[in-house]
C-alpha positions as a Markdown table, in Angstrom:
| # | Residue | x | y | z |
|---|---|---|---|---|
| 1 | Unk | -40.2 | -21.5 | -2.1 |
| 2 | Unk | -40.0 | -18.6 | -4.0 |
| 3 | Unk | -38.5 | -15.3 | -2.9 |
| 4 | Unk | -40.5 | -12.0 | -2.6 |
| 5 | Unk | -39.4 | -9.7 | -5.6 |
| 6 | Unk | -37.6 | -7.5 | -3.8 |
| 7 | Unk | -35.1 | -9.8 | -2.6 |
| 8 | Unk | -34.9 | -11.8 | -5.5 |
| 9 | Unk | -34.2 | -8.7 | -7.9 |
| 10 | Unk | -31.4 | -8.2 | -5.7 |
| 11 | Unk | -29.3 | -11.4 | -5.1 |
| 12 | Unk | -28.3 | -11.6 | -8.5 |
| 13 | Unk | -27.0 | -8.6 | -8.9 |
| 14 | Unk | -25.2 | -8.4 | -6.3 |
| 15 | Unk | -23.7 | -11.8 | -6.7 |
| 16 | Unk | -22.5 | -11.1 | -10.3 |
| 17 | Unk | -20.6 | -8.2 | -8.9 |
| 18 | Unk | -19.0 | -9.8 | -5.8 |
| 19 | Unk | -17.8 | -12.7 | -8.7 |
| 20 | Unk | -16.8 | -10.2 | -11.6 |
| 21 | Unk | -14.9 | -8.4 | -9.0 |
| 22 | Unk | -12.8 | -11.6 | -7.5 |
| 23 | Unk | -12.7 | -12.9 | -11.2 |
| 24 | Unk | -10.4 | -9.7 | -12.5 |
| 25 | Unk | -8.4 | -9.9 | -9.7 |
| 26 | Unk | -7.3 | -13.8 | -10.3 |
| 27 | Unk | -7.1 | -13.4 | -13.8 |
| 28 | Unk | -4.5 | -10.5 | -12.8 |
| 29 | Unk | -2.5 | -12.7 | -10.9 |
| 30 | Unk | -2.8 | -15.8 | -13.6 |
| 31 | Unk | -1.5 | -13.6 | -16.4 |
| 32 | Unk | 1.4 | -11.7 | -14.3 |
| 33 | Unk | 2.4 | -15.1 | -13.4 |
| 34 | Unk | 2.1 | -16.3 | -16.8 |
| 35 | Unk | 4.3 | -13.5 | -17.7 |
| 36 | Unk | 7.0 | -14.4 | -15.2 |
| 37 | Unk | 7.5 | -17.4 | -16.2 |
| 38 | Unk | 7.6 | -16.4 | -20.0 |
| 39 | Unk | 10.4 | -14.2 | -19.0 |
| 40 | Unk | 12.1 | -17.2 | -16.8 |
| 41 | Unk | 12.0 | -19.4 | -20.1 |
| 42 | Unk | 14.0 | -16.8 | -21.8 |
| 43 | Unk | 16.3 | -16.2 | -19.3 |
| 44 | Unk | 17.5 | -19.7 | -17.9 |
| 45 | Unk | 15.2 | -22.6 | -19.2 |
| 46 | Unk | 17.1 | -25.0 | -17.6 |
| 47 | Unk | 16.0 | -23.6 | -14.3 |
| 48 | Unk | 12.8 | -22.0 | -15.2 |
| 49 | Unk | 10.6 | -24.8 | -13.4 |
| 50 | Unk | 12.4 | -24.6 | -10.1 |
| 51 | Unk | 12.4 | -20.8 | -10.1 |
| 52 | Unk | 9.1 | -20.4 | -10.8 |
| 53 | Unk | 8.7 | -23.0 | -7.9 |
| 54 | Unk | 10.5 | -21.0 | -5.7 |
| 55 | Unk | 8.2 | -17.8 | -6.4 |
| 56 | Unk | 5.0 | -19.9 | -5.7 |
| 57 | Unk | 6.3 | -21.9 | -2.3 |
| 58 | Unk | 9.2 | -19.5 | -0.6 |
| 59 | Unk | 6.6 | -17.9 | 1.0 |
| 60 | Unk | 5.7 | -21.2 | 2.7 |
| 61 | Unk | 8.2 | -23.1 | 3.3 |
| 62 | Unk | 9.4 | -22.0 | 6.9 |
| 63 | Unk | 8.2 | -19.7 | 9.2 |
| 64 | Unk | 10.8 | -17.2 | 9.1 |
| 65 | Unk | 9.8 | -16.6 | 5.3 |
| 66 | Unk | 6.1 | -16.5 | 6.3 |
| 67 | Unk | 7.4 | -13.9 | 8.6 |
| 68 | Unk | 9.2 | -11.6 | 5.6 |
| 69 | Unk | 5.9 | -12.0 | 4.0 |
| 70 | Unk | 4.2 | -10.4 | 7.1 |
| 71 | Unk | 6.7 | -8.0 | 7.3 |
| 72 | Unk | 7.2 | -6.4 | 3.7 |
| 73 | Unk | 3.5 | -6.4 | 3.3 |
| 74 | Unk | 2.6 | -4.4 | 6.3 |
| 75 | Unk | 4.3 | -0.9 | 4.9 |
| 76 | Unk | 2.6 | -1.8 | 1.2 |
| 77 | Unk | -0.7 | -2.5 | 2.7 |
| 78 | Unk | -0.5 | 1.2 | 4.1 |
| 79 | Unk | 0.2 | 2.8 | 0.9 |
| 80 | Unk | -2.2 | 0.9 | -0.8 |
| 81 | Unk | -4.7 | 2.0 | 1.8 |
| 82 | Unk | -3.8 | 5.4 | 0.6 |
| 83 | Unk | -4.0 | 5.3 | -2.8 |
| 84 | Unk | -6.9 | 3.4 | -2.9 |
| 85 | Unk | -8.7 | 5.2 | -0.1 |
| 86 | Unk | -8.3 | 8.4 | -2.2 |
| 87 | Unk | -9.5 | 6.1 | -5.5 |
| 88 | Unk | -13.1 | 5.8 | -3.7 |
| 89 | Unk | -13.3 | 9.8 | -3.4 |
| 90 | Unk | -12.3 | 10.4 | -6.9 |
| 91 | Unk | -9.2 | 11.4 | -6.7 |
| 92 | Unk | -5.5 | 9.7 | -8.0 |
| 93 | Unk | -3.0 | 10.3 | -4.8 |
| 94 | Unk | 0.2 | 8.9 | -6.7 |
| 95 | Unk | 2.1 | 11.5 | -4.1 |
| 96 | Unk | 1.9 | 8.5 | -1.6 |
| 97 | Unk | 6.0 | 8.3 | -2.1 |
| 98 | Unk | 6.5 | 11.7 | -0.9 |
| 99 | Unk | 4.2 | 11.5 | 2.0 |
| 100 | Unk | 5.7 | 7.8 | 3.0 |
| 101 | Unk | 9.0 | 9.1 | 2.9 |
| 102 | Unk | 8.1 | 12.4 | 4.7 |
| 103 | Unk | 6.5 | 10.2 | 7.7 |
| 104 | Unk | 9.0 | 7.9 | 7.7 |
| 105 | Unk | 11.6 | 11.1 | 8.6 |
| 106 | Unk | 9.1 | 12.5 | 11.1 |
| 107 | Unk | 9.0 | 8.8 | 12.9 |
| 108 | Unk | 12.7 | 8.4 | 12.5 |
| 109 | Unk | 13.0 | 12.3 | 14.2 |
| 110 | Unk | 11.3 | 11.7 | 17.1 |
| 111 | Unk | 12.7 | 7.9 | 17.6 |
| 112 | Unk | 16.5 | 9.5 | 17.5 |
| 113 | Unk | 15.7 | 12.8 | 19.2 |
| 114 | Unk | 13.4 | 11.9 | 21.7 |
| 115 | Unk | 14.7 | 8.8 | 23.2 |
| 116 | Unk | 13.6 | 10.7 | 26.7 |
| 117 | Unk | 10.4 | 9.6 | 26.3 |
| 118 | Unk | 9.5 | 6.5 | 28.1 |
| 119 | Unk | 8.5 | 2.8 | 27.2 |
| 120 | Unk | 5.7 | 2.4 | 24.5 |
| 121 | Unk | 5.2 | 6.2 | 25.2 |
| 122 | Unk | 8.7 | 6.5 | 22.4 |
| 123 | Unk | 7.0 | 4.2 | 19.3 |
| 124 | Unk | 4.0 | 5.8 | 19.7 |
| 125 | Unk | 4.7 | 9.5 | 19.5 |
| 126 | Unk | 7.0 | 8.4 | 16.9 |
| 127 | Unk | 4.1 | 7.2 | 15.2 |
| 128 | Unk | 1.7 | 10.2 | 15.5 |
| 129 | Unk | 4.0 | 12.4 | 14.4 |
| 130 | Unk | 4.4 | 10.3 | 11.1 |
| 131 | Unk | 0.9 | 10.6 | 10.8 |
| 132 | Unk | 0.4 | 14.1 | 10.9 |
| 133 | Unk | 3.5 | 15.0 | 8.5 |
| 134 | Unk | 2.0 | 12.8 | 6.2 |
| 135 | Unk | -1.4 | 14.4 | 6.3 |
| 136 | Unk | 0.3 | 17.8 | 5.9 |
| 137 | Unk | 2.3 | 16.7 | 2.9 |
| 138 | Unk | -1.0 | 14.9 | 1.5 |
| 139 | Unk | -3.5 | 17.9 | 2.5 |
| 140 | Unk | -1.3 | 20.3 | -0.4 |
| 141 | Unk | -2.0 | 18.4 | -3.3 |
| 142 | Unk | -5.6 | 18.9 | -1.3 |
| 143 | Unk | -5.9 | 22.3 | -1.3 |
| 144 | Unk | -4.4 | 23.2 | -4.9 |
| 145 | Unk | -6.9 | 20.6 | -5.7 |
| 146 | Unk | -9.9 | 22.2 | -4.2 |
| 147 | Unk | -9.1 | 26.0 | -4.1 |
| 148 | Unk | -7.2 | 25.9 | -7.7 |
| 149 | Unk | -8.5 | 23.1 | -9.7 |
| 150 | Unk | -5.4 | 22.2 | -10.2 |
| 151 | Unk | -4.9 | 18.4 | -11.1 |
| 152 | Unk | -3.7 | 16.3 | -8.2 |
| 153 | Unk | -1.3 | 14.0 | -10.3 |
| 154 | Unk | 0.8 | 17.0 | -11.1 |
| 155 | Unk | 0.5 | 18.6 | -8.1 |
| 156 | Unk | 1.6 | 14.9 | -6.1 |
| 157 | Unk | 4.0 | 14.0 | -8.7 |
| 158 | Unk | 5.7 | 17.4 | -7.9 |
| 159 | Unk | 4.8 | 16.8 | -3.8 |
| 160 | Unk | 6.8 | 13.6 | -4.5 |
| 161 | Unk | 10.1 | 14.7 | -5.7 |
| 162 | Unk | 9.6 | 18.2 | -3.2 |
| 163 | Unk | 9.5 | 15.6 | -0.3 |
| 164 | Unk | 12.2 | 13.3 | -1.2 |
| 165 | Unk | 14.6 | 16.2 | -1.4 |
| 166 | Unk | 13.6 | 18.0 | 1.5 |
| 167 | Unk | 13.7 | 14.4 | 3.9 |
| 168 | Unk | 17.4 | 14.5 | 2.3 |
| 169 | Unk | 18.2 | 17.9 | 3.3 |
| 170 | Unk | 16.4 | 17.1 | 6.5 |
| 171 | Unk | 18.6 | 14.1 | 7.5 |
| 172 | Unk | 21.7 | 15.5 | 7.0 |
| 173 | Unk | 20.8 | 18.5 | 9.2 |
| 174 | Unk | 19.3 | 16.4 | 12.0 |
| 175 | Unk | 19.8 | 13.0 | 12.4 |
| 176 | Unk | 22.6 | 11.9 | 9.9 |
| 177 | Unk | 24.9 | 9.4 | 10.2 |
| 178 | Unk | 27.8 | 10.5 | 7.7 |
| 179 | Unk | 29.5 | 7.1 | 7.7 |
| 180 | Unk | 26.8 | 5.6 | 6.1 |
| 181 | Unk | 24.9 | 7.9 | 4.5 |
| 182 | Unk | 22.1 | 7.4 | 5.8 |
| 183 | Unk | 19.6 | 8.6 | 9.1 |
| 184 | Unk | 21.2 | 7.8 | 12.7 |
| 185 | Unk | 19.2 | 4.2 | 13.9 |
| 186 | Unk | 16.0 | 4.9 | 16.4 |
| 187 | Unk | 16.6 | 4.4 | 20.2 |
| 188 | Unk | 15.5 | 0.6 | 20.7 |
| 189 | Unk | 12.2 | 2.3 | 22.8 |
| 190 | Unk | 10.9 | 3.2 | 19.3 |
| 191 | Unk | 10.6 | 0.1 | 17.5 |
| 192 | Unk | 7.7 | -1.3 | 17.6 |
| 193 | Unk | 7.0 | -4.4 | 19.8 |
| 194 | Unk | 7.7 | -7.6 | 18.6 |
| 195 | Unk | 5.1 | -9.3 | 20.9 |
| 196 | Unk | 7.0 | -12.2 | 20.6 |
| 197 | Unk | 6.3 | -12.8 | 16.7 |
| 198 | Unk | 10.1 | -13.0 | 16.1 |
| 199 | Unk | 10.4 | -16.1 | 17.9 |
| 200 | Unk | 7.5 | -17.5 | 16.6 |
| 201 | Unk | 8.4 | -17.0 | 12.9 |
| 202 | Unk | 11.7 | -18.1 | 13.1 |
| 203 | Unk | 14.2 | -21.3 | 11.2 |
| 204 | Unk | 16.4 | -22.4 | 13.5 |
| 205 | Unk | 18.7 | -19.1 | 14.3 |
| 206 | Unk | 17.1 | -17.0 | 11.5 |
| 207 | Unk | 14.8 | -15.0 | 12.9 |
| 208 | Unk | 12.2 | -12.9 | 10.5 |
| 209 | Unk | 11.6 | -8.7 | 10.9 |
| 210 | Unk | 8.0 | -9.4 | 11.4 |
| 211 | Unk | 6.3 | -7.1 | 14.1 |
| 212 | Unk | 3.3 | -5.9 | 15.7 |
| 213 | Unk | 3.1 | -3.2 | 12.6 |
| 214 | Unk | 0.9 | -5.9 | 10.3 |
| 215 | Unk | -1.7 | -5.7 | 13.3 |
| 216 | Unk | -1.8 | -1.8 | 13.3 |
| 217 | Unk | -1.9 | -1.9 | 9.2 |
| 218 | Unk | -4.8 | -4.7 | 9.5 |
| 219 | Unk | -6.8 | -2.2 | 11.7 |
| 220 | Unk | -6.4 | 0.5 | 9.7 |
| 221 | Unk | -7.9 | -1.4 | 6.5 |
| 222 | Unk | -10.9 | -2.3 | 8.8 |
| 223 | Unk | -11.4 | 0.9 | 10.5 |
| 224 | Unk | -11.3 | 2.6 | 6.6 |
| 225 | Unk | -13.8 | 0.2 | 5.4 |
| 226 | Unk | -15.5 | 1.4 | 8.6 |
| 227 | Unk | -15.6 | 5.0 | 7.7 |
| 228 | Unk | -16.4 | 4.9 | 3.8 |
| 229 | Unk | -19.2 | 2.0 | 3.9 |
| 230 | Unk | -20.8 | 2.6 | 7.2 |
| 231 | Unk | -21.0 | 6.2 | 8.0 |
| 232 | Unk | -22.3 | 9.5 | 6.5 |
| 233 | Unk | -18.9 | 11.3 | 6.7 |
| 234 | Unk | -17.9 | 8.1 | 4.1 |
| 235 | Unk | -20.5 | 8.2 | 1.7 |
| 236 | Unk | -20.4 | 12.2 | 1.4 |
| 237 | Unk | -16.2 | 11.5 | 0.8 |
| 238 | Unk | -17.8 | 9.0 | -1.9 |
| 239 | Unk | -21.0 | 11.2 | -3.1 |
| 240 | Unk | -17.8 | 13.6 | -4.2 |
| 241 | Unk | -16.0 | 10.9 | -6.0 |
| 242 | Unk | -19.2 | 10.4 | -8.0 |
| 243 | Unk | -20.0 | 13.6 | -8.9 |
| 244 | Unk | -19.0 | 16.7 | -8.1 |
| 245 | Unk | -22.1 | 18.7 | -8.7 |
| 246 | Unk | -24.5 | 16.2 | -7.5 |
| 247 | Unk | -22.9 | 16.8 | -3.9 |
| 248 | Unk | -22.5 | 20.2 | -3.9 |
| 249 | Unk | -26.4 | 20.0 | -4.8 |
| 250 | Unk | -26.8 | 18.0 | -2.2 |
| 251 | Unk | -25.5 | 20.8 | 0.2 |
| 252 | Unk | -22.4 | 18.6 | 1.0 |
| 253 | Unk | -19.1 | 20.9 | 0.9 |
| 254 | Unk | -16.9 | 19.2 | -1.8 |
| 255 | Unk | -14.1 | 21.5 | -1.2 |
| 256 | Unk | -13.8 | 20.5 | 2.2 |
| 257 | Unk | -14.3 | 17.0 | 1.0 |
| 258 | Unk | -11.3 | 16.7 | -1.2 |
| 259 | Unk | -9.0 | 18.2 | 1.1 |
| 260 | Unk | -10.1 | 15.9 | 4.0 |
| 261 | Unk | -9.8 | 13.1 | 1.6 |
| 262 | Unk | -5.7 | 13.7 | 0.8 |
| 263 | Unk | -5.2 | 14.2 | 4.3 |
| 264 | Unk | -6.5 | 10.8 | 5.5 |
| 265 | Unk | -4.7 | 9.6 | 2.3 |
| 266 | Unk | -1.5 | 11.2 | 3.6 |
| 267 | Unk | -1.6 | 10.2 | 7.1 |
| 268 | Unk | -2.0 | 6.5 | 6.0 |
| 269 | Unk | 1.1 | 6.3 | 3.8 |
| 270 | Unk | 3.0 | 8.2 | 6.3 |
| 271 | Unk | 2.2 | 5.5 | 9.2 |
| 272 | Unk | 3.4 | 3.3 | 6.3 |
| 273 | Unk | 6.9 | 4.8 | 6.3 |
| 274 | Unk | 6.9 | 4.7 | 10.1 |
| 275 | Unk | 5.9 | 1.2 | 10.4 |
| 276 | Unk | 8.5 | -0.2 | 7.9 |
| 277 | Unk | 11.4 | 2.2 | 9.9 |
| 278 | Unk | 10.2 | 1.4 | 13.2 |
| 279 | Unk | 10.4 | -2.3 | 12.4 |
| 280 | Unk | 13.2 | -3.2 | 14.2 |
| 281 | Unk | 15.4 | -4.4 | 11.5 |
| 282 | Unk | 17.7 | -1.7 | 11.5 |
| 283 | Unk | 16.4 | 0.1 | 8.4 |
| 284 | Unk | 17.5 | 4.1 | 7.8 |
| 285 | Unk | 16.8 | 6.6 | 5.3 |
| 286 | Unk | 19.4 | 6.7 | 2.9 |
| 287 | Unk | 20.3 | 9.9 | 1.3 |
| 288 | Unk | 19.9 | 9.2 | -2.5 |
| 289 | Unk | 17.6 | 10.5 | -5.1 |
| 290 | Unk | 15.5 | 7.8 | -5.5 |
| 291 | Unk | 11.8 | 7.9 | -4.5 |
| 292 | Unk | 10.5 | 5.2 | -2.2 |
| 293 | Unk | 9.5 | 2.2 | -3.9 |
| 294 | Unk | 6.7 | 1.7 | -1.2 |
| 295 | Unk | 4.7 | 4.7 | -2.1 |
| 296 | Unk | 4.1 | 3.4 | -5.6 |
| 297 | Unk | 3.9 | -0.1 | -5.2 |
| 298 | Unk | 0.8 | 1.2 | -3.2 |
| 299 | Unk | -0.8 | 2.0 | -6.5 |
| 300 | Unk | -1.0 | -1.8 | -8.0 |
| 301 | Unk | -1.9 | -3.1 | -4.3 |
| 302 | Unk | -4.5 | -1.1 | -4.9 |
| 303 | Unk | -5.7 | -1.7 | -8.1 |
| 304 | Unk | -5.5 | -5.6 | -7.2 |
| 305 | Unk | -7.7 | -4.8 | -4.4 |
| 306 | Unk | -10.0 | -3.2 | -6.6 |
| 307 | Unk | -9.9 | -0.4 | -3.8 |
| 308 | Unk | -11.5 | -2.1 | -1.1 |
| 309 | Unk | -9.8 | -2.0 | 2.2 |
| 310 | Unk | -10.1 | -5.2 | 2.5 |
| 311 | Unk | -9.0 | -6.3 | -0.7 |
| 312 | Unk | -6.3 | -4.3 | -0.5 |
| 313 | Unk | -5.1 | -6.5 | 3.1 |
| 314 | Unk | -4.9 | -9.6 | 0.8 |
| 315 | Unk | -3.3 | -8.1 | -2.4 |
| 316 | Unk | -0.5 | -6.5 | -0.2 |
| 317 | Unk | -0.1 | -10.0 | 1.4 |
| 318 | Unk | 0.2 | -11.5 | -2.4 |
| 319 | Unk | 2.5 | -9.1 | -3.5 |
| 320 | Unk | 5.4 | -9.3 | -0.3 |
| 321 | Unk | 4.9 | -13.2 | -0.9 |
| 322 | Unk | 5.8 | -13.2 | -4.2 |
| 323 | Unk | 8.9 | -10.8 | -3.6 |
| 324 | Unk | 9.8 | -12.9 | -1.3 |
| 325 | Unk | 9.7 | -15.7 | -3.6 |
| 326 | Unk | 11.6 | -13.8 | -5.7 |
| 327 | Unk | 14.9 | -13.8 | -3.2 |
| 328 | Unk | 14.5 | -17.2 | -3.4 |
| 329 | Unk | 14.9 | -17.6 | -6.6 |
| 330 | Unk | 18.5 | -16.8 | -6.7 |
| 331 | Unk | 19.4 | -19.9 | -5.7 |
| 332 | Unk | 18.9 | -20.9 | -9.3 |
| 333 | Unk | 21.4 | -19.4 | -11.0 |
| 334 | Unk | 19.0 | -16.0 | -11.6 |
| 335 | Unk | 20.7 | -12.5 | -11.2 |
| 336 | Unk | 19.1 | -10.0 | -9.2 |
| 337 | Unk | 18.1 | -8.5 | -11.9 |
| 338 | Unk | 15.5 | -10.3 | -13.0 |
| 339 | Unk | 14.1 | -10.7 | -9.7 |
| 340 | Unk | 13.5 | -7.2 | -10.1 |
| 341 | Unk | 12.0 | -7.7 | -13.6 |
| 342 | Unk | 10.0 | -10.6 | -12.4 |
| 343 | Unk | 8.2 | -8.4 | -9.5 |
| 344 | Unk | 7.5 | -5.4 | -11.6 |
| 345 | Unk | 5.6 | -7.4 | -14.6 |
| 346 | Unk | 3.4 | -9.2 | -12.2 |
| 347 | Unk | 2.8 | -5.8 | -9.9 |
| 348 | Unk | 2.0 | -4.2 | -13.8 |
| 349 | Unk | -0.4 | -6.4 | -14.5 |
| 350 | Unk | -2.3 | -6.5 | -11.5 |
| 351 | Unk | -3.8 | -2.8 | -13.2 |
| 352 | Unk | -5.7 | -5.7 | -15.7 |
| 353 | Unk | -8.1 | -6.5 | -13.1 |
| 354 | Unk | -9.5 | -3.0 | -13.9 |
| 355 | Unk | -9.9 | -3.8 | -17.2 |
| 356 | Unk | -11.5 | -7.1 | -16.6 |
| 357 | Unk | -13.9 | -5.4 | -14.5 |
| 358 | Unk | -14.7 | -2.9 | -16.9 |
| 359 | Unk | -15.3 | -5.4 | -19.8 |
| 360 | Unk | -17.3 | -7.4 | -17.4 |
| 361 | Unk | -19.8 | -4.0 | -16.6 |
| 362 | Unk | -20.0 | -3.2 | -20.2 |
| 363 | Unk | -20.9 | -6.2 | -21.3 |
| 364 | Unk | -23.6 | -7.0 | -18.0 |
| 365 | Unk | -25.0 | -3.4 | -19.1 |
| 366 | Unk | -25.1 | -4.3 | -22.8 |
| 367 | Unk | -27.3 | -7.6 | -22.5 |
| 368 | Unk | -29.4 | -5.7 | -19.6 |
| 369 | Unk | -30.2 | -3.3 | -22.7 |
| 370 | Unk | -31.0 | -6.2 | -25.2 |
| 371 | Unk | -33.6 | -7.2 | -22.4 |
């Protein structure tokens, strides 16, 4: 039976994009794996096989690993909601580091300060005000953005190093713990609630950090893919991206657009540093200089998502299971080190699905014009 024209010119279409789009993203993965174990050949050959085993099964192979997985993807899935979210409105937020870390002070305020408040009341104040310091630190890029022109890599790459200081200075005036070094532990009230995932993804005594944070960063995802493919207020964010002029034409407000769309990005990486402090595991905002590490491995979780919020639920899931693979792997004789190594060339190369996708439209659009 043959399907009416208008249908037909469609499926095809849309099918070669769905499979070009899951193609890059495998052949990312194939290749930084590839790569990894390249670099394990050099390093240890003897061992090479077994580590690389290790960095394909750990994540499996008891519950209370499955449950690390869970747990370091939920703060990454955040940030990559952020960067990517900002991707689909045409603009690059690298300045998710300074707004994680900036949340993550604002939860860790109010879950030390605060410890008046009651029951679930606690975790989620603590969590609100995450979000909105995030959305302030994210909404100044924003504005010098959308008053000033200025470029919003240079104006988050400078929001970045701005809010790591200041979360420094911060801590030690408010909730330090000079022993350590590092930010006073919440009050047990603000944690988020285990819901009883602790004992379920557990070996024997070891029990994993996992919590009811993936939920809340799962929910997110969906309610962003929500906003940008099924309502106005999305595709007039998007009609920005796109083109400028073409939306101000269309009597949309892109200057409003652009601002709103750093402070969503903003509030989403800083509910990232709140969920990953609020854990549960005892984590605490050390003062060094070092920017956090979640705010930019945001940027390939995104890229391996191809900037869908969806996509980017999965990629962050890939990218906690292979660092958790790679802990595992020290059992074979690997320093630390290249662990590190390891992680980084695979979370580089997951920016090649772009690439693939690119070649893949290029080449689509060059035989549509032989047609």
């Amino acid at each position: 039976m043959k399907l009416p024209d208008f249908i037909s010119s469609k499926r095809p279409a849309l099918l070669t994009d769905s499979v070009v789009e899951a193609f890059s993203s495998v052949t990312a993965i194939i290749v930084g794996l590839l790569a990894g174990l390249i670099i394990l050949f050099l390093t240890n050959a003897h061992q090479a096989v077994y580590g690389f085993i290790a960095i394909l099964t750990s994540g499996f192979s008891d519950l209370n690993n499955f449950g690390q997985v869970l747990y370091f993807a939920t703060p990454i899935i955040m940030t990559g909601l952020s960067v990517g979210f900002s991707a689909r409105t045409g603009l690059f937020n690298i300045g998710a580091a300074g707004q994680f870390i900036t949340g993550a002070y604002a939860a860790i305020l109010v879950g030390v300060r605060c410890d008046f408040l009651p029951g679930h009341l606690h975790w989620i104040t603590a969590l609100l005000a995450a979000i909105i310091a995030g959305a302030i630190w994210g909404a100044v890029p924003g504005i010098f953005k959308a008053l000033l022109n200025v470029n919003e890599v240079i104006s988050c790459i400078m929001t970045n190093y701005i809010g790591m200081y200041l979360v420094n200075f911060l801590v030690t005036k408010t909730v330090y713990n000079s022993l350590h070094n590092q930010s006073m532990r919440v009050a047990s009230s603000a944690n988020l609630p285990k819901l009883g995932m602790d004992q379920i993804f557990r070996d024997g005594f070891r029990t994993s950090s996992v919590n009811s944070g993936i939920f809340i960063a799962i929910i997110f995802a969906i309610i962003i893919f929500f906003i940008l493919e099924k309502t106005s207020f999305g595709y007039e964010l998007k009609a920005c991206g796109f083109n400028r002029d073409a939306a101000r034409y269309a009597g949309i407000n892109e200057k409003r657009s652009i601002i709103i769309s750093m402070i969503i990005a903003g509030a989403l990486a800083g509910l990232g540093g709140a969920l990953l402090y609020l854990g549960g595991a005892g984590r605490s905002i050390n003062v060094v200089d070092i920017l956090a590490q979640e705010g930019f491995n945001g940027i390939p979780v995104a890229l391996l998502g191809l900037n869908n919020p969806i996509g980017i639920i999965f990629s962050g899931l890939l990218i906690a299971y292979l660092n958790v693979g790679g802990f595992n792997m020290q059992l074979f004789d690997y320093p630390p080190q290249i662990i590190d190594i390891i992680i980084a060339v695979i979370i580089y190369f997951s920016a090649f699905a772009l690439i693939v996708k690119n070649l893949f439209s290029s080449i689509k659009k060059r035989k549509r014009g032989e047609l």
